[in-house]
N, C-alpha and C positions, 0 to 999 in steps of 0.2 A: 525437592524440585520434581516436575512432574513432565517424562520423556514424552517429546513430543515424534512416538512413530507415525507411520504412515494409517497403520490400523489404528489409531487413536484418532487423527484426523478427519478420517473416514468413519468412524460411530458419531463423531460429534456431529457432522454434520448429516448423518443419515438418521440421528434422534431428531436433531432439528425440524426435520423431514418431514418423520413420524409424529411431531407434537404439534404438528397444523399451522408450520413455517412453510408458508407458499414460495413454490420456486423463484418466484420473481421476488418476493422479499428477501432470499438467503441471496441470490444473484448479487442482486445492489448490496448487500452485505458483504460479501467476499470483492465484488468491483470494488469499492468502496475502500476496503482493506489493503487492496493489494496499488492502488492508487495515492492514497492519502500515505501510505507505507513505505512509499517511495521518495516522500517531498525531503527535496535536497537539504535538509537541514535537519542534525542530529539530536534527536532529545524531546524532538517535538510529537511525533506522531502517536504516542500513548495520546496525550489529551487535546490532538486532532479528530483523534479515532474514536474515544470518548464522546465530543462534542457533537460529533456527524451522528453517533448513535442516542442518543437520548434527542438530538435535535428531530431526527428522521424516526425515531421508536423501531430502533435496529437490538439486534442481538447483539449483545455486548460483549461479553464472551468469543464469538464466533468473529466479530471482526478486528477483537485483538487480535486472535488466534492467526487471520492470515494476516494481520499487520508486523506480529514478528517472524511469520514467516517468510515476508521478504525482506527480512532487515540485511541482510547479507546483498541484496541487490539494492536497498538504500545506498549502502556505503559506495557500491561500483561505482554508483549513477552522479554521484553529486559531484565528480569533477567533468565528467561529458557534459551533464546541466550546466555545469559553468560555462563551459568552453562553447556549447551552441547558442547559450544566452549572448558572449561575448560576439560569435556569428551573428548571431540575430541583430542584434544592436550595434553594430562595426564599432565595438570598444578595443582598447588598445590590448594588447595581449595580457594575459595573464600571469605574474609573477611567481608565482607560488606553484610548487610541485601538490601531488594528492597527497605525500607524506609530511608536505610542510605543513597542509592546512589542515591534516587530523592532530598536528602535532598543537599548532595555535589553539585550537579548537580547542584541546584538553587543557593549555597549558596558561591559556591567554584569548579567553573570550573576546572579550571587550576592545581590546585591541586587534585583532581579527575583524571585528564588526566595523572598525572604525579605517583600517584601511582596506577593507573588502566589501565592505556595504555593498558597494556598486554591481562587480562581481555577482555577489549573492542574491541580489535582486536582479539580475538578469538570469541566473537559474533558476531560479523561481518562477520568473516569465517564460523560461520555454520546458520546465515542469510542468507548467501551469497547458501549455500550445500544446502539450505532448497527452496530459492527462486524459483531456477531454476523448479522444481517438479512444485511445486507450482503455477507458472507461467504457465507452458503448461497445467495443469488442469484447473485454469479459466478461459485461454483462450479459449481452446477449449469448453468450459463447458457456456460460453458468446455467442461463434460461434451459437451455438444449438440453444440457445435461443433466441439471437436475430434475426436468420435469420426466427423461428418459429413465433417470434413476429413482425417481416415487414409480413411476409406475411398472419399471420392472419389480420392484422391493413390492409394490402391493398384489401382482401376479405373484409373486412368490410365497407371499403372506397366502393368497387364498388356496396354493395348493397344501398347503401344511395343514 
């Protein structure tokens, strides 16, 4: 299994960089990632993250990479996404603690889906409200940096 440090993170995408992946392409790859990586619903986001890349001719590699990098902020978010979908839609309160519905979730899909549908599909709707925001600030917020980071790394290239 292969550690995912900080300095590994950092060459994978500073090769990307270097092999004539334009900032704005790595940008919507990492937005991309770290959006799609987030959707309230567990198990899905490898062949979300998949599809957006071969659909859009993204780096596939790179936008797995920050899609399990926020898999730990998937998990937080999917009962907030619940809870402001239920705000959103003035549904009735929600039954289920965050430990009831990791526990359904592993134990008992199908029945989860069938008394939570509703629920889960108003997270999704303000996943969905939240995404779009969210997307043009890392993207843009990616642009900055990466275009700062090609061209210190190529200053630095020409003094060597």
């Amino acid at each position: 299994m292969m550690k995912l440090s900080r300095k590994h993170i950092l060459n994978t995408l500073t090769q990307a960089l270097k092999q004539g992946t334009t900032p704005q392409k790595l940008a919507l790859t990492c937005a991309l990632g770290v959006v799609i990586g987030i959707f309230p619903i567990l198990g899905t986001t490898t062949l979300l993250c998949l599809g957006a890349a071969l659909l859009l001719r993204l780096n596939v590699p790179i936008l797995q990479l920050v899609n399990y990098l926020v898999t730990a902020l998937q998990v937080a978010l999917i009962f907030p996404f619940i809870q402001a979908g239920i705000f959103i839609f003035g549904l009735k309160p929600f039954a289920y603690t965050q430990n009831q519905l990791t526990t359904l979730f592993r134990n008992d899909f199908w029945s989860l889906l069938k008394e939570s549908g509703i629920f889960i599909a108003a997270g999704i709707a303000a996943w969905l409200l939240l995404s779009i925001p969210l997307f043009v600030l890392i993207y843009h917020s990616c642009i900055f940096l990466f275009m700062k980071w090609k061209k210190t790394d190529l200053q630095n290239n020409k003094m060597e």
